[in-house]
ROSE-683073 format. One record per residue (C-alpha): residue in one letter; residue number from 1; z, y, x. Coordinates in Angstrom, 3 decimals. Example, Ala and Ser with C-alpha at 12.3 -4.5 7.8 and 13.67 -1.06 7.14 Angstrom:
! ROSE-683073
+------+-----+----------+----------+----------+
| type | seq |       zz |       yy |       xx |
+------+-----+----------+----------+----------+
|    a |   1 |    7.800 |   -4.500 |   12.300 |
|    s |   2 |    7.140 |   -1.060 |   13.670 |
+------+-----+----------+----------+----------+
This chain:
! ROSE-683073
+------+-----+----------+----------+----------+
| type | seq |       zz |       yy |       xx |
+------+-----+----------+----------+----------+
|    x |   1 |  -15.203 |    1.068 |    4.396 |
|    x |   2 |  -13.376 |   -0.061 |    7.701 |
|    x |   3 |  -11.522 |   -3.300 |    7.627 |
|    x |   4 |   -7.798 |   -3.557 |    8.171 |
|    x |   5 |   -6.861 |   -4.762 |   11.615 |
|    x |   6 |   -4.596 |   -6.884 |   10.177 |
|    x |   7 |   -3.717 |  -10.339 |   11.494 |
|    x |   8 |   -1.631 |  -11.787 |    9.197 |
|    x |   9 |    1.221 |  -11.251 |   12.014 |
|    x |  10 |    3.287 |   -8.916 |   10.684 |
|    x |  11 |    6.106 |   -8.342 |   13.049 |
|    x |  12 |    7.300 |   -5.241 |   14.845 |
|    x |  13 |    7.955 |   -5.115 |   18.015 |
|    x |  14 |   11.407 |   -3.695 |   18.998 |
|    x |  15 |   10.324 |   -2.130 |   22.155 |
|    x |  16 |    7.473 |   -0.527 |   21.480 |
|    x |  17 |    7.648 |   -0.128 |   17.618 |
|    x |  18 |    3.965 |   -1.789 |   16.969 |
|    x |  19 |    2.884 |   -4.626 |   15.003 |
|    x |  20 |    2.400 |   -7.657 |   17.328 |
|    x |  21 |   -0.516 |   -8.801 |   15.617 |
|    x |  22 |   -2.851 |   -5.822 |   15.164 |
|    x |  23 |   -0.448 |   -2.963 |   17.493 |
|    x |  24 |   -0.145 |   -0.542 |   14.348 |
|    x |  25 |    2.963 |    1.681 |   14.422 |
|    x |  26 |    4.708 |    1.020 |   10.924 |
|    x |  27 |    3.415 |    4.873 |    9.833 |
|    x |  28 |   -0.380 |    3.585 |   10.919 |
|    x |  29 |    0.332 |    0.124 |    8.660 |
|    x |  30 |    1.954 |    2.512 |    5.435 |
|    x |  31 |   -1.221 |    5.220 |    5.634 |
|    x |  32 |   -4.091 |    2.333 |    6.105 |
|    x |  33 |   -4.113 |    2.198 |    2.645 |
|    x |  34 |   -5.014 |    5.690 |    1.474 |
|    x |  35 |   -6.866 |    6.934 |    4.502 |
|    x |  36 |  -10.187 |    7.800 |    4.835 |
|    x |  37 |  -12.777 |    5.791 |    6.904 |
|    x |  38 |  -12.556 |    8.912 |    9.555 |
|    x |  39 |   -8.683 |    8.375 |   10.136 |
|    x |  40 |   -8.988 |    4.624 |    9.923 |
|    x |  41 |  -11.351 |    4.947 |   12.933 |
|    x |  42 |   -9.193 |    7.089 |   14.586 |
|    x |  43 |   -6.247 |    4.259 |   14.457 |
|    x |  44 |   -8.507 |    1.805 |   15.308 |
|    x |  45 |   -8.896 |    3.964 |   18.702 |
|    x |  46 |   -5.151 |    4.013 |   19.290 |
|    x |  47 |   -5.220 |    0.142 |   19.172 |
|    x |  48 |   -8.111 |   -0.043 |   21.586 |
|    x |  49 |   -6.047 |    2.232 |   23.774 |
|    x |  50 |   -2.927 |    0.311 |   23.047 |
|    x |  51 |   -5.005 |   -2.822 |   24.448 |
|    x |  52 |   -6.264 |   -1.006 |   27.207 |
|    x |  53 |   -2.938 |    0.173 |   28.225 |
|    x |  54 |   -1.717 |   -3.387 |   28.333 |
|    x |  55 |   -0.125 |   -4.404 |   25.034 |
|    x |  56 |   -1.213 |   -7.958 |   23.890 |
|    x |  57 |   -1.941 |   -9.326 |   20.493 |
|    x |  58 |   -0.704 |  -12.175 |   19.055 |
|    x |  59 |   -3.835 |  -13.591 |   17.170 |
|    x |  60 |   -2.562 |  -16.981 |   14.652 |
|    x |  61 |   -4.373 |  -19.471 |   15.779 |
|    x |  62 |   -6.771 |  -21.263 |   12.683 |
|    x |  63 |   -5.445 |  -24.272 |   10.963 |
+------+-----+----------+----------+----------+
């Protein structure tokens, strides 16, 4: 099974409509759930290329 991307930073970004913490759209976040490992892998692309493209992550820093 492919783990969520999750952060624990669970805040959209106005702009661009991702979360800050792992750059899911709000329709990537509601599917993760119930997809398959295939279209979890295929998200997990779209945040690479989110990266890629520029958009940062807020990762919480440990306590």
């Amino acid at each position: 099974m492919v783990a969520s991307p999750c952060t624990g930073v669970c805040t959209l970004d106005k702009t661009t409509g991702y979360c800050l913490g792992c750059l899911r759209s709000r329709d990537e976040i509601a599917a993760w759930g119930s997809s398959s490992d295939e279209v979890r892998l295929d998200i997990l692309e779209r945040i690479f290329e989110r990266e890629t493209a520029g958009h940062p992550r807020v990762v919480p820093e440990n306590d």
